[in-house]
C-alpha positions as CSV (number, residue, x, y, z in Angstrom):
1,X,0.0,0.0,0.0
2,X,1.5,3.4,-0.9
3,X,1.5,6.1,1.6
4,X,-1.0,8.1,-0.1
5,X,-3.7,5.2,-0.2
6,X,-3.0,5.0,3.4
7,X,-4.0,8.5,3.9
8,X,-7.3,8.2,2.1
9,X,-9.0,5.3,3.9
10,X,-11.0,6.4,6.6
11,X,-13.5,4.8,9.0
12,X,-15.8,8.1,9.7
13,X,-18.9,5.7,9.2
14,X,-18.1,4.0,12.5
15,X,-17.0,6.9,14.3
16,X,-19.8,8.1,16.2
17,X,-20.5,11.8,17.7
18,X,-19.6,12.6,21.2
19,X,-20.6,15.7,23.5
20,X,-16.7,17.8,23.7
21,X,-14.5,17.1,26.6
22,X,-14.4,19.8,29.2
23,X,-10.7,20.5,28.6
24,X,-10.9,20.8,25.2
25,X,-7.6,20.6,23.6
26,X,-6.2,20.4,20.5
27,X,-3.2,18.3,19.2
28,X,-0.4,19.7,16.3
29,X,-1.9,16.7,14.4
30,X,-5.2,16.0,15.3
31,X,-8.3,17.2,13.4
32,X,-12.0,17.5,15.0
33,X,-14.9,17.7,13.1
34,X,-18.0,19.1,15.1
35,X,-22.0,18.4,14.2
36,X,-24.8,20.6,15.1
37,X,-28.3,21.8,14.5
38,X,-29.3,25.1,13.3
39,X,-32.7,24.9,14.8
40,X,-32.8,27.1,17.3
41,X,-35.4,28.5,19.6
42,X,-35.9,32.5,19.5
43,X,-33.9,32.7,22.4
44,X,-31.0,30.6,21.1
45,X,-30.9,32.6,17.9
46,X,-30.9,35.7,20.2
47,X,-27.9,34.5,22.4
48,X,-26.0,33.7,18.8
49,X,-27.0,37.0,17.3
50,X,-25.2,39.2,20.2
51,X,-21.8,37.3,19.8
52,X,-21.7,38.4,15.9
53,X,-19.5,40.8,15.2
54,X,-20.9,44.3,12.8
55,X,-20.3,42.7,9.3
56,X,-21.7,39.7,10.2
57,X,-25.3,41.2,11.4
58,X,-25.3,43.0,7.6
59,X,-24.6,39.7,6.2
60,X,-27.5,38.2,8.5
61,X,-29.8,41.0,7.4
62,X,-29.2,41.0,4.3
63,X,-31.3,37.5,3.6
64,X,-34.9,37.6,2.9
65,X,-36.8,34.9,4.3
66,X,-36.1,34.6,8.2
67,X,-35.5,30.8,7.7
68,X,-32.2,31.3,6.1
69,X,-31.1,34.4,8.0
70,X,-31.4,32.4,11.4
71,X,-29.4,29.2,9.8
72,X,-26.7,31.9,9.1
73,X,-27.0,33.6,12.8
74,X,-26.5,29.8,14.5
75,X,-23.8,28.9,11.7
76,X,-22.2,31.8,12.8
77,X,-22.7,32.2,16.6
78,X,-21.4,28.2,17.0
79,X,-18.3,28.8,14.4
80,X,-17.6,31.5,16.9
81,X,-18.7,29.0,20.3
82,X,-16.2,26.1,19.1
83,X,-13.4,28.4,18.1
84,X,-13.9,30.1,21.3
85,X,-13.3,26.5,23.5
86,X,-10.2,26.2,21.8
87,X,-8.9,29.3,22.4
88,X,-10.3,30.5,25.7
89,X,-11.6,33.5,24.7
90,X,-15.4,34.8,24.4
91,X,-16.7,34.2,21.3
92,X,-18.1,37.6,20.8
93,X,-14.6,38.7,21.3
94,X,-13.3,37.0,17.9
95,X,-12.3,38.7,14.7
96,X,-11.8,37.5,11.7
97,X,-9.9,38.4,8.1
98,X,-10.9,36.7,4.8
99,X,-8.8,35.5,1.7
100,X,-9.6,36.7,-1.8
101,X,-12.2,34.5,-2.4
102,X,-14.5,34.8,1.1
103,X,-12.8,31.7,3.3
104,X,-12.3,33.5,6.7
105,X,-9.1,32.7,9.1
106,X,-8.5,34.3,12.4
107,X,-7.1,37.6,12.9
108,X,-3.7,38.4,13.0
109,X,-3.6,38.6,16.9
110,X,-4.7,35.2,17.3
111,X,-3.3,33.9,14.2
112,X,-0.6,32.9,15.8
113,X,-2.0,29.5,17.9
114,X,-2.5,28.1,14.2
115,X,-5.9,27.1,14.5
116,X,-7.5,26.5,11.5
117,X,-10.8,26.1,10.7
118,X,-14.0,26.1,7.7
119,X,-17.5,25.0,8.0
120,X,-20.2,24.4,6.0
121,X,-24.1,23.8,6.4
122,X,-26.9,22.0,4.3
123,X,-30.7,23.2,5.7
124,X,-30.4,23.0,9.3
125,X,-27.6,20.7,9.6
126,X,-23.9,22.4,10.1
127,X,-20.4,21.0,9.9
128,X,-17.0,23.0,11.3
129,X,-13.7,21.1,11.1
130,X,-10.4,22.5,13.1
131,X,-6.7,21.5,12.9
132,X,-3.3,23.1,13.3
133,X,-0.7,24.8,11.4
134,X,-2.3,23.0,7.6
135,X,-5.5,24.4,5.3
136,X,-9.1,22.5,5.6
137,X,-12.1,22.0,4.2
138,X,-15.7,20.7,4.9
139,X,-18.3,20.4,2.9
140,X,-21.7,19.0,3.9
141,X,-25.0,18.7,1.4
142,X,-28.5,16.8,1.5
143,X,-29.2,14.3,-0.7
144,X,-31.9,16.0,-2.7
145,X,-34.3,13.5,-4.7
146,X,-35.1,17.1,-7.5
147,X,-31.6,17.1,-8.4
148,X,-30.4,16.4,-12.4
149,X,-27.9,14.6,-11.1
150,X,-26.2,13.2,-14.7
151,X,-27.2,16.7,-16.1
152,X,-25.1,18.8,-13.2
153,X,-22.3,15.9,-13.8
154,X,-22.0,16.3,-17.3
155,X,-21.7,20.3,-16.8
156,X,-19.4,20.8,-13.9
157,X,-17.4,17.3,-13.3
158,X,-14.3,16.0,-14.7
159,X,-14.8,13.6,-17.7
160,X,-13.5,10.3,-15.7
161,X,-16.0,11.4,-12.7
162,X,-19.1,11.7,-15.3
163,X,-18.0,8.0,-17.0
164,X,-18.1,6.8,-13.4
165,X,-21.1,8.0,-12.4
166,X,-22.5,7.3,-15.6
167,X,-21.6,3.3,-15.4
168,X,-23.0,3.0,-12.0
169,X,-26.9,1.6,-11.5
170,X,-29.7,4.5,-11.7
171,X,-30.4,4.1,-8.2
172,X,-27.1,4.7,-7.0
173,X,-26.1,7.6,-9.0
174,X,-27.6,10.3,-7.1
175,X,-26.1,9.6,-3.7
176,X,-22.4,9.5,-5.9
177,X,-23.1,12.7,-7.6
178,X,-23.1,14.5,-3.8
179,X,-20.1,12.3,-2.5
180,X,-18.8,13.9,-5.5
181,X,-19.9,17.0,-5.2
182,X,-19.1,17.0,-1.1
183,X,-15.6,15.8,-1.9
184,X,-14.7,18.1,-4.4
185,X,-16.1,21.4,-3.3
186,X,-14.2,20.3,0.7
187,X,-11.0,20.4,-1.8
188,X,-11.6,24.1,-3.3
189,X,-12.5,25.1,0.4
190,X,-9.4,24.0,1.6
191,X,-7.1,25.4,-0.8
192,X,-9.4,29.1,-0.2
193,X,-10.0,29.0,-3.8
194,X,-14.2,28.4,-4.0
195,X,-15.4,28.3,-7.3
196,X,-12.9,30.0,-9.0
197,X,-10.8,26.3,-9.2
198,X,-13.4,25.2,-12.2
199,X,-14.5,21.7,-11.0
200,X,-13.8,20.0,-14.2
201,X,-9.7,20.5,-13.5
202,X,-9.8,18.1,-11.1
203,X,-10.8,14.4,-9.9
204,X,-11.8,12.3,-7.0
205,X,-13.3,9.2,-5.9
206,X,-17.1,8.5,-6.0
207,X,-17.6,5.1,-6.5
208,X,-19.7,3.5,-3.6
209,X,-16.8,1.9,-1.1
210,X,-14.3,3.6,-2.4
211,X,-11.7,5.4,-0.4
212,X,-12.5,9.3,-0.7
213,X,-9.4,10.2,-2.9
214,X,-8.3,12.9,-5.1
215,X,-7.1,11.0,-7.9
216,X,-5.8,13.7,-10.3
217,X,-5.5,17.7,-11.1
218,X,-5.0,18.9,-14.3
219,X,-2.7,21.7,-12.9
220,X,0.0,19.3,-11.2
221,X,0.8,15.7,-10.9
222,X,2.2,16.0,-7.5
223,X,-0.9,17.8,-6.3
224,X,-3.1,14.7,-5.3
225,X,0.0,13.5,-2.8
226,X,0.0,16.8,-0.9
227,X,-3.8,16.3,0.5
228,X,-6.1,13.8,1.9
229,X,-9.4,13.3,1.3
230,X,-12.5,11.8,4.4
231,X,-15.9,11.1,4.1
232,X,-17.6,12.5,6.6
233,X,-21.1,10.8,7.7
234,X,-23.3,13.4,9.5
235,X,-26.9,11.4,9.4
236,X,-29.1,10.4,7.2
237,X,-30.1,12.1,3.9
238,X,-26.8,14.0,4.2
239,X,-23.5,13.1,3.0
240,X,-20.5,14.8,3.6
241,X,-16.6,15.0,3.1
242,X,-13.1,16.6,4.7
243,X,-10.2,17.7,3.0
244,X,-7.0,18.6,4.4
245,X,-3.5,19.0,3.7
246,X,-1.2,16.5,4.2
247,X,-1.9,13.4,6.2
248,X,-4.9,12.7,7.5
249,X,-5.0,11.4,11.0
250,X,-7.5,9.9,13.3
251,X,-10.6,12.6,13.3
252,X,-12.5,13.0,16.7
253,X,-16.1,13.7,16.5
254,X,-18.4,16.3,18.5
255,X,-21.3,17.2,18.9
256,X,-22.4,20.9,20.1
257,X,-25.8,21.7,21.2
């Protein structure tokens, strides 16, 4: 087995989701992965509002329907919760700076504990992953039954991806098109490039059982050695998937309420 198949296979499908540890630290090379609900009560959604910071509140306001500006309020406010465990600090009290295409990192006075961190959310269900010192990425989507799965495929993925998906049976294309999707868009949220890395340029694994992978970019041969790929499990009608650079080690799994 070569070192960079070892660094694919994972075993989040048996991992299961524990309430954090009191002393919550947080190891050079560890990774934790945290799972939470974005339904909130009115009070919880008030308690998350007053830890956002200015920009954040226009960003909330600015959505229409008050479904999607509370999911972005509790994304937000329990971003800011976890980060804040790790750091012992009040979450209210964090600031952050964001590269050129919108993926936020802390500020430069806490920049230095090399915390790094993303998140992602699907409906009311939210993912946030945190490392050390190396870029990440999550990505987490619902498996949606009014999606043109081949369609979307055939316009967005890599040619070998759409011949996978393509040779698979009908009924198991459509959760392979958001493994797909999860795994590749955790990949351009790690390297802090969102959509501006086309999606064709690149591919990974979809195939049911196989090892999340990226198999190939079209930019660099060495690239696929420098990251590992996980598939992350957060409950059913969801799929999900981590990226990270460099090796993947064992990921613990929390749970916030």
């Amino acid at each position: 087995m070569t070192d960079h198949e070892s660094r694919t296979i994972t075993s989040s499908t048996e991992t299961p989701w524990h309430p954090p540890e009191a002393d919550l630290a947080l190891a050079a090379d560890s990774i934790d992965v945290w799972r939470a609900s974005l339904k909130r009560d009115p009070a919880g959604v008030s308690a998350l509002r007053r830890t956002l910071s200015d920009d954040e509140l226009t960003r909330a306001d600015r959505f229409h329907f008050a479904k999607h500006r509370e999911r972005f309020i509790a994304a937000r406010g329990l971003l800011r919760r976890i980060l804040g465990l790790y750091l012992g600090v009040e979450s209210q009290t964090l600031r952050f700076v964001y590269g050129d295409h919108g993926k936020p990192f802390l500020a430069p006075e806490l920049a230095a504990c090399g915390v790094h961190f993303n998140a992602s959310h699907s409906r009311d269900l939210a993912l946030f992953a945190v490392t050390r010192d190396r870029d990440i990425g999550i990505d987490v989507e619902r498996v949606r039954p009014d999606v043109a799965c081949t369609q979307l495929a055939t316009r967005f993925f890599a040619p070998g991806e759409v011949q996978t998906l393509r040779s698979l049976p009908v009924d198991a294309q459509r959760e392979a098109f958001f493994r797909c999707w999860t795994r590749k868009e955790a990949f351009i949220k790690a390297k802090g490039e969102g959509f501006s890395l086309p999606l064709d340029q690149f591919e990974v694994s979809l195939a049911p059982g196989a090892p999340a992978t990226l198999l190939r970019t079209e930019w660099d041969p060495l690239e696929s050695d420098r990251w590992s790929l996980s598939e992350i499990s957060p409950g059913p009608g969801f799929v999900g998937a981590l990226a990270v650079e460099g090796a993947l080690p064992e990921t613990r799994r929390w749970e916030i309420t």
